[in-house]
LOBA-255600 format. One record per atom (N, C-alpha, C, O): x, y, z; atom name. Coordinates in steps of 0.1 Angstrom, whole numbers. Example, Ala and Ser with C-alpha at 12.3 -4.5 7.8 and 13.67 -1.06 7.14 Angstrom:
% residues 2
[node [132 -57 78] 'N']
[node [123 -45 78] 'CA']
[node [132 -33 78] 'C']
[node [142 -33 85] 'O']
[node [128 -22 71] 'N']
[node [137 -11 71] 'CA']
[node [129 0 79] 'C']
[node [134 11 80] 'O']
% end
This chain:
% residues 136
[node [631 561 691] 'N']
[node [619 561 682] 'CA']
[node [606 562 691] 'C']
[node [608 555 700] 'O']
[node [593 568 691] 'N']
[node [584 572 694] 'CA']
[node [575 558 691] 'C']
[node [574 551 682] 'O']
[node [568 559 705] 'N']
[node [555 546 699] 'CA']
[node [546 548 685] 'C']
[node [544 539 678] 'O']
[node [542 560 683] 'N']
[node [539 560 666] 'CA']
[node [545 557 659] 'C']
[node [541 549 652] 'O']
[node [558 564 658] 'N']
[node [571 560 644] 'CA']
[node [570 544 645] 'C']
[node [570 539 634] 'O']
[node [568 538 655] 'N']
[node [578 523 658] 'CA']
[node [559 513 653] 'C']
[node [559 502 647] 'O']
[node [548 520 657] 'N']
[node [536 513 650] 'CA']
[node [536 518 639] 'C']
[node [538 507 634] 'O']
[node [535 525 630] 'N']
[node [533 526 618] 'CA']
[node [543 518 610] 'C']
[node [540 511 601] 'O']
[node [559 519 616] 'N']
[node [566 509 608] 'CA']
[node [557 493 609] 'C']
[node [554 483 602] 'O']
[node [554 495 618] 'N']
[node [549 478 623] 'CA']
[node [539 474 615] 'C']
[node [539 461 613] 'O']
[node [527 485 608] 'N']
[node [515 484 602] 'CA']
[node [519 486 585] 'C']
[node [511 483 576] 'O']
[node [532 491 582] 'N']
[node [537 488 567] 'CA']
[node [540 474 566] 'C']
[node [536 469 556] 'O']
[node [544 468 574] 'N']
[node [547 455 571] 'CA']
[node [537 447 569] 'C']
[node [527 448 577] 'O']
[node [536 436 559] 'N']
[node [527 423 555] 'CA']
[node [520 418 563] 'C']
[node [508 415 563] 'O']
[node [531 415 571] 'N']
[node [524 401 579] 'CA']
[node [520 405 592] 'C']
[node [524 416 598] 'O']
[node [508 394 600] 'N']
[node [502 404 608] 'CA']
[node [506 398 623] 'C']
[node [511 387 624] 'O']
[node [502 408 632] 'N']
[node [507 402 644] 'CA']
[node [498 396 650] 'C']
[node [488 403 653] 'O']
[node [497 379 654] 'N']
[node [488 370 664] 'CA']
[node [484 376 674] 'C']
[node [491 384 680] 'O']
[node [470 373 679] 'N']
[node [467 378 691] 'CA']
[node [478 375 704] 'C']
[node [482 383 712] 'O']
[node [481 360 702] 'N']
[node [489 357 717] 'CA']
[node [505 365 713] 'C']
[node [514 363 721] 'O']
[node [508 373 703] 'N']
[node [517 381 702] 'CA']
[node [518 391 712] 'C']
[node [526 395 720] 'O']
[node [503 394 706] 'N']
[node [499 413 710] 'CA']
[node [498 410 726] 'C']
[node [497 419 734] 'O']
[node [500 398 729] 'N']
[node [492 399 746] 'CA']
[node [507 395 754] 'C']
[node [512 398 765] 'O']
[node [511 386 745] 'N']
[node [526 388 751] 'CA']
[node [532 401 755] 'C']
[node [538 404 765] 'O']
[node [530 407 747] 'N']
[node [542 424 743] 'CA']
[node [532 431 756] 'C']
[node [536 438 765] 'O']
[node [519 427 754] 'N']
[node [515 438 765] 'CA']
[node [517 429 782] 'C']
[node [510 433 791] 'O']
[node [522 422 782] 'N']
[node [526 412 792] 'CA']
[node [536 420 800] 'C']
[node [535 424 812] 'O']
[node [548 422 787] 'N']
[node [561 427 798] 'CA']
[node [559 441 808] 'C']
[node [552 450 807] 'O']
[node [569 438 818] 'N']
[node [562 444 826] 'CA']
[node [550 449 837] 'C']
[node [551 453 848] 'O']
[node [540 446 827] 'N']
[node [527 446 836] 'CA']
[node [531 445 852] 'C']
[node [532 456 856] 'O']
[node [533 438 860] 'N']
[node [530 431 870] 'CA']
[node [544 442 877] 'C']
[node [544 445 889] 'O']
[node [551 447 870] 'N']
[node [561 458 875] 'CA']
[node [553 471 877] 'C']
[node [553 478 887] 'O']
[node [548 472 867] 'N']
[node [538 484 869] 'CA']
[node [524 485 879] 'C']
[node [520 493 886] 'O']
[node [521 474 876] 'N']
[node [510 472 890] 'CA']
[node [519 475 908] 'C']
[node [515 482 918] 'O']
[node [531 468 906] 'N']
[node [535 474 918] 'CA']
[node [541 487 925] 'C']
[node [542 491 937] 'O']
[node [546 496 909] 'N']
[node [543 511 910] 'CA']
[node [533 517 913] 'C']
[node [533 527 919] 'O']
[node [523 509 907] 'N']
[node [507 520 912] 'CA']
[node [503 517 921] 'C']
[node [495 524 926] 'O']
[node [507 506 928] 'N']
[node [503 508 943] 'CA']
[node [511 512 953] 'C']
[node [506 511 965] 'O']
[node [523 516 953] 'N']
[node [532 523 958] 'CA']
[node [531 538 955] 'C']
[node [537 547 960] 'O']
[node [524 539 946] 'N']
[node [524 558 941] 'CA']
[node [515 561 949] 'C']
[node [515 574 949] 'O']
[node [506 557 959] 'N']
[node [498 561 968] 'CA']
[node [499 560 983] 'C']
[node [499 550 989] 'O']
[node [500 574 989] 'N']
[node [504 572 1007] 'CA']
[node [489 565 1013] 'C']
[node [492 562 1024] 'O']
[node [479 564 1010] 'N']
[node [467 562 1010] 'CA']
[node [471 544 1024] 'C']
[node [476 533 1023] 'O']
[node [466 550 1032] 'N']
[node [472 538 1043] 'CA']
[node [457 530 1044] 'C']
[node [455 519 1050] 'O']
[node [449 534 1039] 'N']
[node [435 522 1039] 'CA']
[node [436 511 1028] 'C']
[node [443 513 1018] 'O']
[node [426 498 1029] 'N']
[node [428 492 1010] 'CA']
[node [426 500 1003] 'C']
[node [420 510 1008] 'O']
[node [428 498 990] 'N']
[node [421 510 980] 'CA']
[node [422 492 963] 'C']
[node [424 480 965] 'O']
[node [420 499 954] 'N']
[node [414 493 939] 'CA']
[node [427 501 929] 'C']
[node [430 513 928] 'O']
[node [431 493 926] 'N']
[node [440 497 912] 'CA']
[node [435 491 899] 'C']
[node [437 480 896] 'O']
[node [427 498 891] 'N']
[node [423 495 883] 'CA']
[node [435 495 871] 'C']
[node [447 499 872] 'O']
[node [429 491 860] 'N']
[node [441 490 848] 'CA']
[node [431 487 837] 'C']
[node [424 477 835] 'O']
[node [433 497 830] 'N']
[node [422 498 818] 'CA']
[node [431 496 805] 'C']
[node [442 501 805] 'O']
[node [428 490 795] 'N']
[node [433 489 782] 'CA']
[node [428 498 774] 'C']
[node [416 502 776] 'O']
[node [436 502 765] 'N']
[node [433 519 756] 'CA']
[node [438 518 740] 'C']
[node [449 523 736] 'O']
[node [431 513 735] 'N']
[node [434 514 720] 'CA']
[node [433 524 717] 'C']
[node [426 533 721] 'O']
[node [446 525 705] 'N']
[node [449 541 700] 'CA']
[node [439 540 686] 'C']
[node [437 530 678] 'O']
[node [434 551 686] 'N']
[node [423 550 677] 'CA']
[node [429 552 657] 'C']
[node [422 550 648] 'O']
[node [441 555 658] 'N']
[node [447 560 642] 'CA']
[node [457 546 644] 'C']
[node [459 540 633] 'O']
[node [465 540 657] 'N']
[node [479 532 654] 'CA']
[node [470 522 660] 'C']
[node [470 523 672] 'O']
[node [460 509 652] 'N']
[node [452 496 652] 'CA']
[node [455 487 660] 'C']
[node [447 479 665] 'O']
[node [471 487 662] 'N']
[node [481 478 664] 'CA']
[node [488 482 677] 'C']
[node [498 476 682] 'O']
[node [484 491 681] 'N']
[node [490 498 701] 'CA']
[node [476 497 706] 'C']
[node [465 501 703] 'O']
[node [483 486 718] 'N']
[node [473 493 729] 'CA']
[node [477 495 739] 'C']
[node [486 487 741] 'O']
[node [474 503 750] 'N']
[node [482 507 762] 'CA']
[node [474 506 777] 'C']
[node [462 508 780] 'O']
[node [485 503 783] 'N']
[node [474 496 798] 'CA']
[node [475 511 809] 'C']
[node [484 512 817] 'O']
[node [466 521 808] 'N']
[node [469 526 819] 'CA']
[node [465 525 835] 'C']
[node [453 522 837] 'O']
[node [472 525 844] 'N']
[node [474 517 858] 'CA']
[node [466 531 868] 'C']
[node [472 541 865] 'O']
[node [458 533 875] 'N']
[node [453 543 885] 'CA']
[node [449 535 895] 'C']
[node [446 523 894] 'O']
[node [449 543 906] 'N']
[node [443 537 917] 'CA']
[node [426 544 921] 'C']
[node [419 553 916] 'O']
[node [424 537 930] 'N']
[node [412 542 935] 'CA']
[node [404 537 946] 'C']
[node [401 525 947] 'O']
[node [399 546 956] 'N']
[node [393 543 969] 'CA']
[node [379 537 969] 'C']
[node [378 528 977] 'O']
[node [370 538 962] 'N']
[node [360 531 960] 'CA']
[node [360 518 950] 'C']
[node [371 516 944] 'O']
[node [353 512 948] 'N']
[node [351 499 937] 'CA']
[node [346 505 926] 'C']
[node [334 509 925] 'O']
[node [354 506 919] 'N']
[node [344 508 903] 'CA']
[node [338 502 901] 'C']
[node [338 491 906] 'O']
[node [326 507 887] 'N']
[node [317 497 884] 'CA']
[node [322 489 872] 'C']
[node [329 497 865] 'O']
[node [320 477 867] 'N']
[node [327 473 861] 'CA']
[node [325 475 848] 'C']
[node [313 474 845] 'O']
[node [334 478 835] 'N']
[node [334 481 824] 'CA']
[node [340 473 815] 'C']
[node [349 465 819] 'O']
[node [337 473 801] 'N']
[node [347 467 792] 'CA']
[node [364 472 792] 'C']
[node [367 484 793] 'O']
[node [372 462 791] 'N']
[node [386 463 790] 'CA']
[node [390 469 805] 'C']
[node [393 481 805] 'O']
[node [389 464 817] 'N']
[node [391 468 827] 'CA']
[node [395 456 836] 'C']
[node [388 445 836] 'O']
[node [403 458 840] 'N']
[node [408 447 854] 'CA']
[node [413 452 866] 'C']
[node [422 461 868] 'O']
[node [406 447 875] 'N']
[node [404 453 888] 'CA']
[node [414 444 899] 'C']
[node [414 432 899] 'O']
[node [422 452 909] 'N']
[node [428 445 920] 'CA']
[node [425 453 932] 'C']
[node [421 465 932] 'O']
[node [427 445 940] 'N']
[node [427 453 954] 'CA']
[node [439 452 959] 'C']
[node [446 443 956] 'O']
[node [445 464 968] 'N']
[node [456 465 976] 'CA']
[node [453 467 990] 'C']
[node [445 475 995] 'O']
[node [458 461 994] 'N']
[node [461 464 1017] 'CA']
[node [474 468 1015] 'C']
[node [483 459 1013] 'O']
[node [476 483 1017] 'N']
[node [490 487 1018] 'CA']
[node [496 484 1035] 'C']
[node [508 487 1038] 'O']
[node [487 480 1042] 'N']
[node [493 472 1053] 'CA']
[node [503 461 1057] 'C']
[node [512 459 1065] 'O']
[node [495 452 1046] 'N']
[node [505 435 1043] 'CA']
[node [509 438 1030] 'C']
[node [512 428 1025] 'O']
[node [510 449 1019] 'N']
[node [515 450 1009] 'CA']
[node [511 438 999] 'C']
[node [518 433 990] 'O']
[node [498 433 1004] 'N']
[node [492 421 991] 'CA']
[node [483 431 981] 'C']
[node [477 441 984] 'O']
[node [484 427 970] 'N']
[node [476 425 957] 'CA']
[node [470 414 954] 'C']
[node [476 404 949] 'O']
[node [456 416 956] 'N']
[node [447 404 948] 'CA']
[node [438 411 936] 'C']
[node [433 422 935] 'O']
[node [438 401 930] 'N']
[node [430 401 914] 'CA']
[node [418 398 918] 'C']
[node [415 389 926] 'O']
[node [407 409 911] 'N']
[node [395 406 917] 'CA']
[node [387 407 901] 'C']
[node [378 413 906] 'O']
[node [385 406 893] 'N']
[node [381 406 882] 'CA']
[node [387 415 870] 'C']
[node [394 424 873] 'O']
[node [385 412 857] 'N']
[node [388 415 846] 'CA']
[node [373 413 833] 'C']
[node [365 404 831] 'O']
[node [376 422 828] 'N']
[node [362 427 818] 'CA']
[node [372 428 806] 'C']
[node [380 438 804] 'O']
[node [370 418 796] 'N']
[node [379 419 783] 'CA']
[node [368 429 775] 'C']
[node [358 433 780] 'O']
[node [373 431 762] 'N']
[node [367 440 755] 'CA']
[node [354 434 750] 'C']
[node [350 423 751] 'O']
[node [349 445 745] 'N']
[node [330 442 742] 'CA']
[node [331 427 731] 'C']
[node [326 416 734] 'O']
[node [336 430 721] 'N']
[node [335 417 713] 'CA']
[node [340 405 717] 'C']
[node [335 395 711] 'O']
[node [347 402 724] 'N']
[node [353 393 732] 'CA']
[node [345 387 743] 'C']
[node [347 375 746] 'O']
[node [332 395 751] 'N']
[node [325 395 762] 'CA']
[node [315 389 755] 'C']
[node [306 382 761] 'O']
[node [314 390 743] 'N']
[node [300 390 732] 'CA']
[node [303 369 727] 'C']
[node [297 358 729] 'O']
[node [312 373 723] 'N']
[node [321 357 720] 'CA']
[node [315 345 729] 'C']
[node [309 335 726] 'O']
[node [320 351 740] 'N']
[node [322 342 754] 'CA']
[node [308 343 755] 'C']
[node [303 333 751] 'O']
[node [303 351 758] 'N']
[node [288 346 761] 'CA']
[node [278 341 748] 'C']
[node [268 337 753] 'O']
[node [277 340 738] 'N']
[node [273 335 725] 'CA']
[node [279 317 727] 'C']
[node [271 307 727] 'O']
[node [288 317 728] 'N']
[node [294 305 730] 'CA']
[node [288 301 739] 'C']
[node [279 292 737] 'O']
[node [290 305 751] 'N']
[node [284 299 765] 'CA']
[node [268 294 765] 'C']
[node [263 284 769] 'O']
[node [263 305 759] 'N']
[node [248 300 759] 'CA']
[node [241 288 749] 'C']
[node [230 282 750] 'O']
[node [254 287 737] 'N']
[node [251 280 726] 'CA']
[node [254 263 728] 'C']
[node [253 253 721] 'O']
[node [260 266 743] 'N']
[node [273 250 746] 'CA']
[node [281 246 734] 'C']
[node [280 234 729] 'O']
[node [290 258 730] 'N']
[node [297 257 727] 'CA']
[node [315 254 731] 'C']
[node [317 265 734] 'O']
[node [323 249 731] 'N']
[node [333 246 737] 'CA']
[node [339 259 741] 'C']
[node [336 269 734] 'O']
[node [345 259 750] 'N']
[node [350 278 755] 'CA']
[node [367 272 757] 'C']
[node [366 263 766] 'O']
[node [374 272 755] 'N']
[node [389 269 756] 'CA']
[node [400 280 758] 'C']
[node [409 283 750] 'O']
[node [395 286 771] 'N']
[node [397 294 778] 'CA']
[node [394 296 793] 'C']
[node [383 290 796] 'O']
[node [401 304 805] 'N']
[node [399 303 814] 'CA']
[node [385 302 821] 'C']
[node [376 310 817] 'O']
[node [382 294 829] 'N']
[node [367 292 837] 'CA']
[node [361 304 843] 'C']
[node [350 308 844] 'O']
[node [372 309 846] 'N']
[node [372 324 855] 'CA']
[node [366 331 848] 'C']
[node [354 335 852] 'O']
[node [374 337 833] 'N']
[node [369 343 821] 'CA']
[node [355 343 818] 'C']
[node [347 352 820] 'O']
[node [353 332 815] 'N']
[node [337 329 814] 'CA']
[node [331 335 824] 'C']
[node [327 347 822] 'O']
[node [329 330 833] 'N']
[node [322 336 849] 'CA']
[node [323 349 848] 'C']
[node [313 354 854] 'O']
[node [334 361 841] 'N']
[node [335 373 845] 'CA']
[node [328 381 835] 'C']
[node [323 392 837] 'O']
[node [328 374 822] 'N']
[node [321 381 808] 'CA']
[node [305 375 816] 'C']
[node [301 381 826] 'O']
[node [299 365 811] 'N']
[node [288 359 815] 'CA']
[node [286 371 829] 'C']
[node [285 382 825] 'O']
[node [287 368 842] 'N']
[node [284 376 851] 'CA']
[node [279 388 848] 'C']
[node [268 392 849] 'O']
[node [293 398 839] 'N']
[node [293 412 837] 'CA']
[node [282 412 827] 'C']
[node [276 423 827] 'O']
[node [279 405 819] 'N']
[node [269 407 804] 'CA']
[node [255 406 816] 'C']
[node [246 415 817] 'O']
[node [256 395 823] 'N']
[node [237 392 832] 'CA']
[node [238 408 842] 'C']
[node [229 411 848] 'O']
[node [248 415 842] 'N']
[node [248 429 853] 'CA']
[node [252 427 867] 'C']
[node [250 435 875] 'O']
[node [259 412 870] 'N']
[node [258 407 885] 'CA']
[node [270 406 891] 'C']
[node [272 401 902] 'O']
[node [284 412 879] 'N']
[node [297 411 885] 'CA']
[node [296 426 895] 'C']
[node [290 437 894] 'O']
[node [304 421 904] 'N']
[node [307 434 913] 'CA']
[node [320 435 920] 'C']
[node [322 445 927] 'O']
% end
């Protein structure tokens, strides 16, 4: 069955899927895939594996993480999470993540309002940062 056939069955159905559902399902794997995209490249300097989230614009209910690498630092964008690789020591570190615009909007509305944020510290710092223009 095709990822459309298998969302559209999913969007006939009543009942809806939880965010911490949707974030599970886009869980599996991840971290297997990250270590394909940094092996897809002979590139012997560090380089940036970005990983962008991609809502399909007709299936509400798919979203898809595509994995690329890259020699310079992007600038940072909504739905974007950024690592670095040293294909030398074969480490990956996590250098930031930019959730989606309404979510960035949330976090910072909240934050300014002192409202309780019950969510990562990090998070905060990375929306907040990215909204003032000073994540890099």
């Amino acid at each position: 069955m095709t990822v459309g056939a298998e969302a559209l069955k999913l969007q006939s159905k009543p009942e809806s899927q939880s965010v911490i559902d949707t974030q599970r399902e886009m869980q599996k794997g991840y971290i297997d895939q990250l270590i394909t995209c940094a092996k897809r490249y002979d590139w012997t300097d560090p380089f940036y594996i970005c990983v962008q989230n991609r809502r399909e614009r007709l299936l509400t209910n798919v979203i898809r993480c595509q994995f690329y690498g890259r020699k310079t630092r992007p600038t940072p964008q909504y739905d974007l999470a950024l690592y670095s690789y040293d294909p030398k020591t074969e480490q990956i570190r996590f250098e930031w993540i930019v959730p989606d615009k309404e979510t960035v909007l949330d976090v910072v509305d909240a934050y300014n309002n002192g409202r309780a944020l019950e969510i990562d510290p990090n998070l905060v710092k990375f929306c907040i940062d990215f909204h003032q223009r000073t994540l890099k």
